[in-house]
TIPA-789245 format. One line per field, with one value per residue: x, y, z of N, C-alpha, C, O in turn; residue in one letter; residue number from 1. Coordinates in nm, 3 decimals, always signed. Layout:
// TIPA-789245
n_u <- c(X,...)
n_v <- c(Y,...)
n_w <- c(Z,...)
ca_u <- c(X,...)
ca_v <- c(Y,...)
ca_w <- c(Z,...)
c_u <- c(X,...)
c_v <- c(Y,...)
c_w <- c(Z,...)
o_u <- c(X,...)
o_v <- c(Y,...)
o_w <- c(Z,...)
res <- c(a,...)
n <- c(NUM,...)
//
This chain:
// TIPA-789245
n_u <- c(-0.513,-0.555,-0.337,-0.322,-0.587,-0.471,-0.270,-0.368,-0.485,-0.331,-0.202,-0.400,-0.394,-0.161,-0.168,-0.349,-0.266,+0.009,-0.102,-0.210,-0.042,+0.104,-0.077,-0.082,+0.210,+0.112,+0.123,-0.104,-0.254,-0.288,-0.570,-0.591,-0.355,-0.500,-0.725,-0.579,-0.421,-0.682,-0.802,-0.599,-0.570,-0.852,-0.834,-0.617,-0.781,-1.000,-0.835,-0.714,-0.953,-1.053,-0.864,-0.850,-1.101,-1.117,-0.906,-1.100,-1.288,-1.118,-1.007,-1.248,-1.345,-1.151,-1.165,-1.431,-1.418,-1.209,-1.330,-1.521,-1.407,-1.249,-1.516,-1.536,-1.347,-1.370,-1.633,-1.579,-1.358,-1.526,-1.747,-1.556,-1.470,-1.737,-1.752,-1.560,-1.622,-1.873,-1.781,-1.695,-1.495,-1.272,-1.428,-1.673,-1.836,-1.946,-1.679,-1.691,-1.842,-1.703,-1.458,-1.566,-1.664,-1.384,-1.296,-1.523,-1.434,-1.140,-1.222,-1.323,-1.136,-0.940,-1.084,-1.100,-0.836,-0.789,-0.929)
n_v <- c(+24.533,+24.282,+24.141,+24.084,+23.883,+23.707,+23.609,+23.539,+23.307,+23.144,+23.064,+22.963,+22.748,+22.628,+22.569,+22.348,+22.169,+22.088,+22.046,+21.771,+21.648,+21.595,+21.447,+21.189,+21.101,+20.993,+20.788,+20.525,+20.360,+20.010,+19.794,+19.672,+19.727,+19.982,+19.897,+19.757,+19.994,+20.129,+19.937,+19.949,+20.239,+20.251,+20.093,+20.233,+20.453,+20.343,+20.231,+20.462,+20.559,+20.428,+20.440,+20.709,+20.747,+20.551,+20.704,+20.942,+20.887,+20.768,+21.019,+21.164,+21.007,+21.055,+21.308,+21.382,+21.200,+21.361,+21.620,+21.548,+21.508,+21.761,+21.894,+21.771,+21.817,+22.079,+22.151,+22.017,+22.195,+22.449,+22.360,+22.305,+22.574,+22.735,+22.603,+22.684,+22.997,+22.971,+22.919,+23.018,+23.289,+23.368,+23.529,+23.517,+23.614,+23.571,+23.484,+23.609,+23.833,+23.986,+24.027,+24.249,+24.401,+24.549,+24.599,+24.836,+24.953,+25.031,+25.177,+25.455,+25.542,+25.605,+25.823,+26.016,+26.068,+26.202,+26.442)
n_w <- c(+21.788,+21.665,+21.685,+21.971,+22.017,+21.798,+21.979,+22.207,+22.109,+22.049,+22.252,+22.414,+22.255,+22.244,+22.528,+22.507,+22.410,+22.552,+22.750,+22.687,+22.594,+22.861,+22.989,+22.824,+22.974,+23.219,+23.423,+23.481,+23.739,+23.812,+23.818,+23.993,+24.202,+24.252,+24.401,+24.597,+24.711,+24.775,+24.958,+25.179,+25.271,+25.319,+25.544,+25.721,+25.753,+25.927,+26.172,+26.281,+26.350,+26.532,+26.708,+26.796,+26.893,+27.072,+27.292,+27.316,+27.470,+27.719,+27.796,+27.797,+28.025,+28.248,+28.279,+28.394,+28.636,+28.708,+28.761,+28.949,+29.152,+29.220,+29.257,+29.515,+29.627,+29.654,+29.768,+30.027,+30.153,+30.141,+30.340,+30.513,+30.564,+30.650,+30.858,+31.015,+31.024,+31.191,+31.417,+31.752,+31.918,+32.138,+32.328,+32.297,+32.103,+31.767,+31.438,+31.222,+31.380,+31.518,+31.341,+31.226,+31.337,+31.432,+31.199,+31.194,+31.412,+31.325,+31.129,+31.233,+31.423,+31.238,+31.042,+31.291,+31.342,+31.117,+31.109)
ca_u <- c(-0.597,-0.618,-0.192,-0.407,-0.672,-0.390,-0.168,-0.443,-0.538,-0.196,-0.165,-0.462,-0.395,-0.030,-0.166,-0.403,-0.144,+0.111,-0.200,-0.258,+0.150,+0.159,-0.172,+0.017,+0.298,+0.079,+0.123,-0.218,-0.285,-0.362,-0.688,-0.551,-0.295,-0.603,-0.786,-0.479,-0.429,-0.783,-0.821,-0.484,-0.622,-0.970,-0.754,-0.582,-0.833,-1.073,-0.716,-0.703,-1.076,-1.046,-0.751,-0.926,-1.204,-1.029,-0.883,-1.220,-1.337,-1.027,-0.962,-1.403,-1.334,-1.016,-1.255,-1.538,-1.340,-1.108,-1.407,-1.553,-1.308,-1.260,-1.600,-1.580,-1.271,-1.455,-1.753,-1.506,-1.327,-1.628,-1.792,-1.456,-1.488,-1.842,-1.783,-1.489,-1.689,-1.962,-1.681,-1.676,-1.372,-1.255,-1.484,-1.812,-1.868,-1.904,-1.577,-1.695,-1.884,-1.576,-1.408,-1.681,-1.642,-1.251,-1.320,-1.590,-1.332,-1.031,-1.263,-1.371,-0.976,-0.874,-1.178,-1.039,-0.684,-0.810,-1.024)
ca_v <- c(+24.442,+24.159,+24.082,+24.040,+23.756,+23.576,+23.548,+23.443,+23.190,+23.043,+23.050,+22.821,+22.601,+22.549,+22.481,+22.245,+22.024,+22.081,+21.895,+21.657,+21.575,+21.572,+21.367,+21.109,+21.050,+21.008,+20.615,+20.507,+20.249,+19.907,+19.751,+19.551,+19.871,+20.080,+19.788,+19.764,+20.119,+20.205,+19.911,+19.991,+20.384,+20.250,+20.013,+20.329,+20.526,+20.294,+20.211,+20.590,+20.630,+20.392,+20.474,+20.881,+20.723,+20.506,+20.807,+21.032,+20.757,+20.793,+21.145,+21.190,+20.957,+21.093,+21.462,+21.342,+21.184,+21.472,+21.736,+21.494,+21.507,+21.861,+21.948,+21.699,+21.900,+22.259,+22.099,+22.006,+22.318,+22.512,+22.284,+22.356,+22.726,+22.720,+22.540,+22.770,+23.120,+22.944,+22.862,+23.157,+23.307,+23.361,+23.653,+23.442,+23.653,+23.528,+23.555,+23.742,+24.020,+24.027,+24.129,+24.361,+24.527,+24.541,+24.675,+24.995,+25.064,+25.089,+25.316,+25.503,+25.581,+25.656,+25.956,+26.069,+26.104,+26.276,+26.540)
ca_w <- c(+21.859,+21.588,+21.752,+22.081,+21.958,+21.788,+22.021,+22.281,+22.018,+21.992,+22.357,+22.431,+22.185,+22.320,+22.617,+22.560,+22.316,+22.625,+22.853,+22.660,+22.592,+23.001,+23.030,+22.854,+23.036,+23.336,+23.484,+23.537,+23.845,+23.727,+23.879,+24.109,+24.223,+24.266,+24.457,+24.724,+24.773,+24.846,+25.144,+25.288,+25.271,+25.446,+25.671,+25.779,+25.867,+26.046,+26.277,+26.337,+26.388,+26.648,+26.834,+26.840,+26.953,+27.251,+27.334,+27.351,+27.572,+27.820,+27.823,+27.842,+28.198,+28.334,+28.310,+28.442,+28.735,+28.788,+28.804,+29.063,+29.258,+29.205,+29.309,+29.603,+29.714,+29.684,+29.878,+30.174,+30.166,+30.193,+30.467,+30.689,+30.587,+30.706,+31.007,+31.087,+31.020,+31.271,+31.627,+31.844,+31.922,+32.299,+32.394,+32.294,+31.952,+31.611,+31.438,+31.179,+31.396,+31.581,+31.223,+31.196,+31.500,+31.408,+31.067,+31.240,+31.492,+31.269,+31.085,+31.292,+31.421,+31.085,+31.059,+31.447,+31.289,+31.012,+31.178)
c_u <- c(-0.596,-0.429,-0.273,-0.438,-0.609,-0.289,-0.234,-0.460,-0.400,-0.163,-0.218,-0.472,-0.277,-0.059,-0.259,-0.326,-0.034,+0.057,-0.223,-0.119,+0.132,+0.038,-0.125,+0.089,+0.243,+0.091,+0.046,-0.221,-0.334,-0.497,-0.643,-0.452,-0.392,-0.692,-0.713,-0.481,-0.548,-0.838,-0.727,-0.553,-0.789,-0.922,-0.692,-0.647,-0.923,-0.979,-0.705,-0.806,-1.053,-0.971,-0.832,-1.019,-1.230,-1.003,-0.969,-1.269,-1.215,-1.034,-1.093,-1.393,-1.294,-1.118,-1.382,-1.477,-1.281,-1.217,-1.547,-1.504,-1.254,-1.356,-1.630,-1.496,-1.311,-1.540,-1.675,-1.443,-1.462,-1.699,-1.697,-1.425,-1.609,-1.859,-1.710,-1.517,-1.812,-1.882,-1.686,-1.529,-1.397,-1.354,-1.673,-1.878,-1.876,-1.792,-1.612,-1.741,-1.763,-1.478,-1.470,-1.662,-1.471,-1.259,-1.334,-1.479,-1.173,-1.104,-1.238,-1.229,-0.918,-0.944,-1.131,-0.898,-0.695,-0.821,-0.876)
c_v <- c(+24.302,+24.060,+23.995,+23.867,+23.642,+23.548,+23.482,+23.314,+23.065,+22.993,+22.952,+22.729,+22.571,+22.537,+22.384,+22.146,+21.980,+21.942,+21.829,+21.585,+21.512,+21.443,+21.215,+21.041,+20.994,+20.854,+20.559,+20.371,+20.131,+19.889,+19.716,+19.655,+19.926,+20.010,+19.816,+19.888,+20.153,+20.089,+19.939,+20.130,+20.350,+20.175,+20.100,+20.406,+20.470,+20.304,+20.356,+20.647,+20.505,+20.417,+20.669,+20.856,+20.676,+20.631,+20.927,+20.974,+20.806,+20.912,+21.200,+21.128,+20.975,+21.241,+21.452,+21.307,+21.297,+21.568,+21.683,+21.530,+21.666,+21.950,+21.894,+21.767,+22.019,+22.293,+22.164,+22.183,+22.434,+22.514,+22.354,+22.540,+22.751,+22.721,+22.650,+22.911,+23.089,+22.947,+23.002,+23.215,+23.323,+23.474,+23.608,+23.479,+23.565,+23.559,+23.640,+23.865,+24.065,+24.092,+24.221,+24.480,+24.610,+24.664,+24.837,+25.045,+25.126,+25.218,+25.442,+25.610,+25.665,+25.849,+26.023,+26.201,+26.234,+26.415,+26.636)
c_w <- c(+21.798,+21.639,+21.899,+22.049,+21.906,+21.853,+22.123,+22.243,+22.007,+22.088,+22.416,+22.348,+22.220,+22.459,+22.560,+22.460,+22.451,+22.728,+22.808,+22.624,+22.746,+22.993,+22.991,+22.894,+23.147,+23.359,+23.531,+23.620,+23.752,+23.807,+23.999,+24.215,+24.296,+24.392,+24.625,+24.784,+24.824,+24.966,+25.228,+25.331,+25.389,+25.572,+25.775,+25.872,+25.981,+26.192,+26.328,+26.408,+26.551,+26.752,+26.887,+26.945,+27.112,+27.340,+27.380,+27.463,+27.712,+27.851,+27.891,+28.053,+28.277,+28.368,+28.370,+28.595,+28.820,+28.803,+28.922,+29.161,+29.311,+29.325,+29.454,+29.720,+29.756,+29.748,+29.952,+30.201,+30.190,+30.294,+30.589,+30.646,+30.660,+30.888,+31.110,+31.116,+31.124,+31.411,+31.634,+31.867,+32.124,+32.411,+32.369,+32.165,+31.847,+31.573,+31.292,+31.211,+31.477,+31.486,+31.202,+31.267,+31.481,+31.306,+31.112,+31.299,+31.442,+31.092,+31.155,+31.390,+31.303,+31.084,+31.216,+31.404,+31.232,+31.044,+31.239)
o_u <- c(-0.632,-0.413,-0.276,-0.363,-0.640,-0.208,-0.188,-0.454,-0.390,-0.099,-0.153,-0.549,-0.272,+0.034,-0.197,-0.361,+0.005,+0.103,-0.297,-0.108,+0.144,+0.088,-0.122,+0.076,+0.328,+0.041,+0.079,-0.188,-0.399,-0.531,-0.690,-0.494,-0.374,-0.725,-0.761,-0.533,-0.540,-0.907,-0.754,-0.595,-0.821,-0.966,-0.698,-0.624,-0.932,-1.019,-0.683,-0.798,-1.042,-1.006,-0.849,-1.026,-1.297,-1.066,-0.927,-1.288,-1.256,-1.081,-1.090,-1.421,-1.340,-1.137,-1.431,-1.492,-1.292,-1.185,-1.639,-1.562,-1.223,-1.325,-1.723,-1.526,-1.294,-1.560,-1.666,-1.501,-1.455,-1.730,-1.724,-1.353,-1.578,-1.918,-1.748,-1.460,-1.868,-1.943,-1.682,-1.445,-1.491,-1.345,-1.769,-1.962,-1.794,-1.746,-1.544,-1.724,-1.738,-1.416,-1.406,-1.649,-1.455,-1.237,-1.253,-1.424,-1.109,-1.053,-1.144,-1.240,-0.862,-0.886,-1.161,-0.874,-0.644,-0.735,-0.892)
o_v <- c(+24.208,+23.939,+23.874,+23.769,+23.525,+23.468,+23.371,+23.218,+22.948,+22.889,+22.861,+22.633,+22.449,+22.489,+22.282,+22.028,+21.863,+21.834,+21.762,+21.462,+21.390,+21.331,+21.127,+20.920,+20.925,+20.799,+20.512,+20.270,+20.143,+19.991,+19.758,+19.650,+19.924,+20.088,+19.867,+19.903,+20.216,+20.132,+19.957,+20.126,+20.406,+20.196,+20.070,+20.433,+20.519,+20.358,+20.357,+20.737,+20.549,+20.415,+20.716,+20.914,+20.714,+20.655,+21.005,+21.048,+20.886,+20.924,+21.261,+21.186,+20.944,+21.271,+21.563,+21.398,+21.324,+21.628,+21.754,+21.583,+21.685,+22.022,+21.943,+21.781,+22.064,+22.406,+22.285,+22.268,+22.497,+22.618,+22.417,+22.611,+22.804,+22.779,+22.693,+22.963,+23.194,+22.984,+23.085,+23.150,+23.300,+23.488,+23.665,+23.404,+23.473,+23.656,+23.739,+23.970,+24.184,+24.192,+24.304,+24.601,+24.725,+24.784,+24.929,+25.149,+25.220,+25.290,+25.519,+25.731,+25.775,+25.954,+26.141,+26.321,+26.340,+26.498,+26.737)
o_w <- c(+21.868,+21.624,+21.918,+22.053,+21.928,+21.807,+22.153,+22.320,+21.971,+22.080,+22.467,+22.358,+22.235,+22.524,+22.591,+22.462,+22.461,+22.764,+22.880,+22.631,+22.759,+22.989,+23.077,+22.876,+23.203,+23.260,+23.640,+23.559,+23.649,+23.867,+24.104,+24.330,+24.418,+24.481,+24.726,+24.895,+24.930,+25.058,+25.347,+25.446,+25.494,+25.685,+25.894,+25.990,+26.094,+26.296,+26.449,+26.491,+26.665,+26.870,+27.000,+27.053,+27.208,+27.442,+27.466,+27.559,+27.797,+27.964,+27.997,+28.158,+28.387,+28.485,+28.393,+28.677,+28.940,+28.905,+28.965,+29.256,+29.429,+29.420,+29.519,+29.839,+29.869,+29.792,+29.969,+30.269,+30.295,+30.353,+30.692,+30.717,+30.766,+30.979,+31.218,+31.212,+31.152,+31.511,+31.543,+31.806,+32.200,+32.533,+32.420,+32.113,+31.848,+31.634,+31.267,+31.149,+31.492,+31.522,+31.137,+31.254,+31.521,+31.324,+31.098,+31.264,+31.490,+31.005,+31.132,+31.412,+31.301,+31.112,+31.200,+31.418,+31.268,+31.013,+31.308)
res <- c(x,x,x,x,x,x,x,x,x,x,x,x,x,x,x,x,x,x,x,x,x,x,x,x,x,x,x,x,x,x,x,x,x,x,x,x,x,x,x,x,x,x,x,x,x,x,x,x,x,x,x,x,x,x,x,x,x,x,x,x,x,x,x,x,x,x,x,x,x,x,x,x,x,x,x,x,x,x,x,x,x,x,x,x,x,x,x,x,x,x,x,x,x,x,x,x,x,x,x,x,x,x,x,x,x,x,x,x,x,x,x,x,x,x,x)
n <- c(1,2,3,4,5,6,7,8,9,10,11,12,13,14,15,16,17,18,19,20,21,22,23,24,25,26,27,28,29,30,31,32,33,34,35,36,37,38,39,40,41,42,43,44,45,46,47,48,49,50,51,52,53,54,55,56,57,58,59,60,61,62,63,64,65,66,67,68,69,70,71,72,73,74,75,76,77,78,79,80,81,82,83,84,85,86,87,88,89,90,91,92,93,94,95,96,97,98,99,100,101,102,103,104,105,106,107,108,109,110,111,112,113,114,115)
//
């Protein structure tokens, strides 16, 4: 066990000499570096937040519009379904009791057959 403990021991101490070798080398930003990069970086995103934003705006209008138009079509269509389930047909009926009547009697055939 006491191989264990020292080889742990040897292990975190070569790393932390290794991180602090690397930490080193590292190329730290000057001021002025650091300065530039972080308004280009907010310059960026404002330009992105706005163009998203344009775009929420358009796409919000174009859907709004198109489910106008939508619902203005589903109206009409309904209206001339309406109107057309109301005209009589040539015998003075409704045309749906005239389907109705259609319907019973091709029952009503069927059970005949059957029998």
């Amino acid at each position: 066990m006491a191989k264990k403990e020292k080889k742990t021991n040897k292990d975190s101490k070569h790393f932390f000499k290794d991180f602090k070798a690397e930490i080193k080398k590292v190329i730290w930003p000057t001021s002025k570096q650091l300065i530039n990069t972080t308004v280009a970086i907010i310059t960026m995103v404002i330009v992105v937040s706005v163009i998203v934003f344009g775009l929420d705006l358009a796409f919000d209008a174009m859907n709004k519009y198109g489910l106008t138009k939508l619902q203005e079509t589903v109206q009409n269509s309904k209206n001339t379904e309406s109107n057309d389930s109301n005209t009589t047909d040539s015998s003075g009926n409704d045309a749906e009791t005239s389907n109705d009547e259609v319907t019973v009697e091709g029952e009503e055939t069927s059970e005949s057959t059957e029998e």
